[in-house]
C-alpha positions as a printed NumPy array, in Angstrom:
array([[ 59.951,  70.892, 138.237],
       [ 58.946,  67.457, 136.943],
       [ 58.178,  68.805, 133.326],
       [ 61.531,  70.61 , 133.342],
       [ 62.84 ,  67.183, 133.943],
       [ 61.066,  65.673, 131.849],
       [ 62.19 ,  67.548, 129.194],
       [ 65.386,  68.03 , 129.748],
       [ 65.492,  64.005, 129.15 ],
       [ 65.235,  64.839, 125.808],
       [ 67.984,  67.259, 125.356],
       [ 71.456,  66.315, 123.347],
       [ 73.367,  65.431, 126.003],
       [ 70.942,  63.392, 127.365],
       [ 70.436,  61.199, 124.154],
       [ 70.891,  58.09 , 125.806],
       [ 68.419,  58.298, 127.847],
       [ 65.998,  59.424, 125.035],
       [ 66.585,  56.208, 123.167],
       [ 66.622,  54.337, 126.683],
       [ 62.848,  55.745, 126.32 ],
       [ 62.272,  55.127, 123.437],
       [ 63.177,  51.41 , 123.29 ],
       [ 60.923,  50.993, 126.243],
       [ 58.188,  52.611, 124.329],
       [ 58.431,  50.054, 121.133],
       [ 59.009,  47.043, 123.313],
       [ 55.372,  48.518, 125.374],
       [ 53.856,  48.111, 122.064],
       [ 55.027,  45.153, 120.618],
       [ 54.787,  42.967, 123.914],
       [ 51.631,  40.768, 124.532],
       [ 48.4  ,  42.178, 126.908],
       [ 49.958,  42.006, 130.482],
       [ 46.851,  42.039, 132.147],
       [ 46.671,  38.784, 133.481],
       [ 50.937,  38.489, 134.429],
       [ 51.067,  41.653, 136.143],
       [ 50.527,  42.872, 139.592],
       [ 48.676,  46.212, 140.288],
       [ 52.113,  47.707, 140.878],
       [ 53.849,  46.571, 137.882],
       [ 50.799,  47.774, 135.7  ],
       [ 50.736,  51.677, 137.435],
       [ 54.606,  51.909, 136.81 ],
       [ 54.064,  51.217, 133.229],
       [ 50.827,  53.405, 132.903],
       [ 52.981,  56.419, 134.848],
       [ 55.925,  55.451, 131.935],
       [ 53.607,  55.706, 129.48 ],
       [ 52.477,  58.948, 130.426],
       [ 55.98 ,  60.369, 130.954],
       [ 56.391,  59.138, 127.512],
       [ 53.879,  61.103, 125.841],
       [ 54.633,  64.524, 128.184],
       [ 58.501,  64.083, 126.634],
       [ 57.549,  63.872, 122.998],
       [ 55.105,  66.867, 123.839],
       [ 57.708,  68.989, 125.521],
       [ 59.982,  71.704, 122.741],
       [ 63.804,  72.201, 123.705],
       [ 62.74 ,  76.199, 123.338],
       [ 60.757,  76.061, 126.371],
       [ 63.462,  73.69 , 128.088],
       [ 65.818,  76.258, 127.573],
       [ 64.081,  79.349, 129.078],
       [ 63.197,  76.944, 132.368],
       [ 66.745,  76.019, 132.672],
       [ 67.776,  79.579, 132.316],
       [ 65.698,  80.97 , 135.457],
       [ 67.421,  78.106, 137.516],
       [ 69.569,  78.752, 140.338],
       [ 72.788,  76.702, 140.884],
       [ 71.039,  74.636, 144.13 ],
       [ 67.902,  74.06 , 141.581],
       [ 70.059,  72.702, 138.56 ],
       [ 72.013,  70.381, 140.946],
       [ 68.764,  69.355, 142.373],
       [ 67.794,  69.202, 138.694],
       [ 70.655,  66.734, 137.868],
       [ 70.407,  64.67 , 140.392],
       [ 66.531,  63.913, 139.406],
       [ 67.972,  63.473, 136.199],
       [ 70.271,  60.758, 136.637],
       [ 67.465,  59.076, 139.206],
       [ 65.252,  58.915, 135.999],
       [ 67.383,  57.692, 133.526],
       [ 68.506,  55.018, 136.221],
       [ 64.739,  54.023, 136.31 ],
       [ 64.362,  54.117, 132.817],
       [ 67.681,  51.658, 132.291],
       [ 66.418,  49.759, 135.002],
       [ 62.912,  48.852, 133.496],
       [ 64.904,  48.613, 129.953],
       [ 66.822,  45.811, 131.387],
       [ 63.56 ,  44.197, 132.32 ],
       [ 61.81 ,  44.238, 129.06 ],
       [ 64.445,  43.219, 127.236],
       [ 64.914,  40.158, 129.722],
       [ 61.279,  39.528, 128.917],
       [ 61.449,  39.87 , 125.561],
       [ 64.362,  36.9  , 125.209],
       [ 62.226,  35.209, 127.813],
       [ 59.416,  34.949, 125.004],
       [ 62.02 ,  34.582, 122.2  ],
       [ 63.405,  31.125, 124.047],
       [ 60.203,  30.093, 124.918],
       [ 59.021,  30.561, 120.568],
       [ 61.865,  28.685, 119.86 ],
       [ 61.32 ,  26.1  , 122.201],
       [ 57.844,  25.374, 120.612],
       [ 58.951,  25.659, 117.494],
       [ 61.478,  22.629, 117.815],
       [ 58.967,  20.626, 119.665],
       [ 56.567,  21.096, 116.693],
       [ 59.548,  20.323, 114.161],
       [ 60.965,  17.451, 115.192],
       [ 57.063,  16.302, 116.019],
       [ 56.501,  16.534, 112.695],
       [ 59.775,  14.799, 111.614],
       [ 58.873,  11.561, 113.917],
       [ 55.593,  11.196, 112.541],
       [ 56.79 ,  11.3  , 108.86 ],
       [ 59.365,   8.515, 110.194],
       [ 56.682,   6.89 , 111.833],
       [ 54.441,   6.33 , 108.854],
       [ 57.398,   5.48 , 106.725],
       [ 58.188,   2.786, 109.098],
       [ 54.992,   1.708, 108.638],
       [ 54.852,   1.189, 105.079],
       [ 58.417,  -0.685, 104.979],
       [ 57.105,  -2.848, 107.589],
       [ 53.847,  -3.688, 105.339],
       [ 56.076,  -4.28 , 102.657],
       [ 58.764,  -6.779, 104.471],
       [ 56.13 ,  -8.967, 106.213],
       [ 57.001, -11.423, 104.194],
       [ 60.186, -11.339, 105.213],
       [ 60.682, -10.692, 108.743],
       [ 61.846, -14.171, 109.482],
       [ 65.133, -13.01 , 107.206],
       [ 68.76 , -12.652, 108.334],
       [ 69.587,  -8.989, 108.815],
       [ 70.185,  -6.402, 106.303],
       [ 72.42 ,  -4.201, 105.177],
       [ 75.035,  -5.6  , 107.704],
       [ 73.942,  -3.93 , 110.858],
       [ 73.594,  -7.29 , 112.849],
       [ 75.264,  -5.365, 115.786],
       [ 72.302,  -3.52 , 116.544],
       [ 70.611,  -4.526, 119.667],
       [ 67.468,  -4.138, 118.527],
       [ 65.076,  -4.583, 115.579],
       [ 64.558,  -0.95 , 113.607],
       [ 61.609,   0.911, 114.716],
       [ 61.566,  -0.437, 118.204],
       [ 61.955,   3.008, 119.344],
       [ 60.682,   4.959, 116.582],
       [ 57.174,   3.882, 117.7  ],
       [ 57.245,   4.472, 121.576],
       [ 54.031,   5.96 , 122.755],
       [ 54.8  ,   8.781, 125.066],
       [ 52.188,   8.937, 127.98 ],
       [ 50.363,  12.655, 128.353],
       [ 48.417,  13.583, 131.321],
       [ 46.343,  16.958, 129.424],
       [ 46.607,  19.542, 132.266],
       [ 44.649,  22.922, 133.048],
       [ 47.401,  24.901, 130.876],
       [ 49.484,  24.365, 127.9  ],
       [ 52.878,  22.532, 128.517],
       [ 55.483,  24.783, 130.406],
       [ 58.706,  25.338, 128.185],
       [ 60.787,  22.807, 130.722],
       [ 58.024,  19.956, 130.074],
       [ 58.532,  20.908, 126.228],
       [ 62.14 ,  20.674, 126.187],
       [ 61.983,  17.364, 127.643],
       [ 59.527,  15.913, 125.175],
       [ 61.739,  17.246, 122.485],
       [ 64.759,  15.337, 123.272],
       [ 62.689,  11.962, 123.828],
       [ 61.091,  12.698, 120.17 ],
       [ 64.781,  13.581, 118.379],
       [ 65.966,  10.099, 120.446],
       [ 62.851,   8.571, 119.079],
       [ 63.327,   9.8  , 115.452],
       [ 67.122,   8.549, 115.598],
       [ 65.794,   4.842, 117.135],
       [ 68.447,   5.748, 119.75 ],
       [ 68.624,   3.129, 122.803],
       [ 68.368,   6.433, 125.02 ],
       [ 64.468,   6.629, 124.555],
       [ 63.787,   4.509, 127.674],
       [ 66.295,   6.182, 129.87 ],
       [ 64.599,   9.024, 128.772],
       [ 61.422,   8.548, 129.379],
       [ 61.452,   7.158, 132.975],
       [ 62.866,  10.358, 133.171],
       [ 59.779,  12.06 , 131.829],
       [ 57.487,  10.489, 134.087],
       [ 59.244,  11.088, 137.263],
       [ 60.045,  14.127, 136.376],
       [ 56.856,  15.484, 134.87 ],
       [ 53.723,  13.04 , 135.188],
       [ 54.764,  11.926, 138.652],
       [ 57.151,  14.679, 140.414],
       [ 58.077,  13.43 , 143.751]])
């Protein structure tokens, strides 16, 4: 009865479900090694979907057809109903990989950011530098360019040190967000970079 159902997965009507299957199958492949995530339980469900997999793409709509045939009424409804159960599982699981996979997706863009605007600071960084070499001489000067209303002298942000404390693991993706807004206030010189990181430490180095 199970390879019936199995195969009858695969029929027309049922095409739906087929690609339900076989999105699962391409996001099974493309996804990183488990192993170490997963709970016993987790990993037999996927093994037992992988197998069910392989039976479906083995099964021939021929040999569906001559099963189905030799059914009685009770056995097709019976049939049906195991049917819909599967393709309920199979949504169900579809739902979860693809919640994974944006999972991962946020988490590469996250990094990616961090490492951009990273980058971006210390370009600014050693740019401020070099201007600051070359004014020296004049850093006993009135203001330039006008911007006497700014409260403080350029670069006084630009060049905060951010305290790390290196843990076990790599940064989570909240500790990562939160270093990325104190380097895009840093690489602006925005008056915010202190606000934000007291926030950092209480937050992250010292959670209460």
């Amino acid at each position: 009865m199970h390879s019936i159902i199995v195969s009858c997965v695969n029929d027309e009507p049922l095409f739906t479900a087929d690609q339900v299957i076989e999105e699962i199958e391409e996001m099974m492949q493309e996804s990183p090694d488990p192993e170490d995530d997963e709970t016993p339980t987790q990993s037999d469900r996927l093994s037992m979907l992988s197998q069910e997999i392989q039976t479906l793409k083995r099964s021939s709509t021929s040999s569906y057809e001559e099963r189905v045939k030799r059914l009685s009424v009770s056995e097709l409804n019976e049939l049906l109903e195991e049917i819909e159960t599967a393709i309920k599982e199979y949504s169900e699981e579809l739902v979860q990989q693809l919640a994974l996979r944006d999972e991962l997706e946020f988490e590469k863009e996250v990094k990616n950011s961090f490492i951009s605007v990273l980058i971006e600071v210390q370009n600014k960084q050693k740019e401020h530098k070099e201007t600051a070499k070359k004014k020296k001489k004049l850093k006993n000067g009135s203001s330039q360019n006008g911007k006497s209303e700014r409260s403080h002298m350029p670069g006084t942000y630009l060049t905060t040190v951010i305290p790390y404390e290196k843990k076990n693991g790599p940064p989570s993706v909240e500790d990562l967000q939160i270093l990325t807004k104190i380097l895009c206030a840093m690489k602006e010189d925005s008056e915010k970079v202190p606000s934000l990181l007291t926030d950092y430490i209480l937050k992250v180095l010292c959670p209460t």
